[in-house]
C-alpha positions in Angstrom: 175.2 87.3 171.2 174.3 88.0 174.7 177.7 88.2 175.9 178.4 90.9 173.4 175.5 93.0 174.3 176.5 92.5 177.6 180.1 93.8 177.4 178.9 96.8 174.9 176.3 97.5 178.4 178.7 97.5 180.8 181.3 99.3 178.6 178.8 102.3 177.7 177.7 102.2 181.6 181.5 102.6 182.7 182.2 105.6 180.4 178.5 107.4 181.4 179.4 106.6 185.1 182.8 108.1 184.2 181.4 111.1 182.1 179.2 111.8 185.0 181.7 111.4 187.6 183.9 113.9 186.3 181.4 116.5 185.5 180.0 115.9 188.9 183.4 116.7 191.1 184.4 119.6 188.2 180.9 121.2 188.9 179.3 123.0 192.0 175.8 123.4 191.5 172.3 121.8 193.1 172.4 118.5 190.9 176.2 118.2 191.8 175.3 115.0 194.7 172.5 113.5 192.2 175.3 113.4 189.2 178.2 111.8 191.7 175.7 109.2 192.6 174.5 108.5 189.8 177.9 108.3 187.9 179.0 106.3 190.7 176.5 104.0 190.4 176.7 103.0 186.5 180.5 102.8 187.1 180.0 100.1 189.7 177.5 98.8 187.4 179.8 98.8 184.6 182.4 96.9 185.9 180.2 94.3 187.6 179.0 93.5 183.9 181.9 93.6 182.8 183.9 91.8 185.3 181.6 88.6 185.0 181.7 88.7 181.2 185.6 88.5 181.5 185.6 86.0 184.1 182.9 84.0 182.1 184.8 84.3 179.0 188.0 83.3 180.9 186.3 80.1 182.6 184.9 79.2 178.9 188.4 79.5 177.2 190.2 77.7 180.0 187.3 74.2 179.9 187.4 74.8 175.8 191.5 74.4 176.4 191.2 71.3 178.6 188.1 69.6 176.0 190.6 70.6 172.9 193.9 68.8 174.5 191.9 65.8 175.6 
């Protein structure tokens, strides 16, 4: 269960950071540097979560192969 929330975090972080990213660099106003940072910051956010769930996962599935072979 927490690995799910977990990946549905990090997923929704990554396409905020990327939402914000984009509107960030396609805008020039005042909040301009806050919405780069800030989408920069859940992106890298997003695929740290991310990444460890995946490599978790992996490490899980590769022990579970070695425990079901023998």
């Amino acid at each position: 269960m927490r690995d799910d929330l977990g990946l549905f975090i990090g997923l929704v972080f990554l396409i905020i950071g990327g939402v914000l990213l984009y509107n960030g660099t396609s805008n020039a106003d005042a909040s301009q540097s806050a919405a780069v940072i800030g989408g920069a910051t859940l992106l890298s956010l997003g695929s740290v979560v991310t990444w460890t769930l995946v490599k978790n996962w992996w490490e899980w599935r590769r022990e579970y192969r070695k425990f079901r072979d023998g």
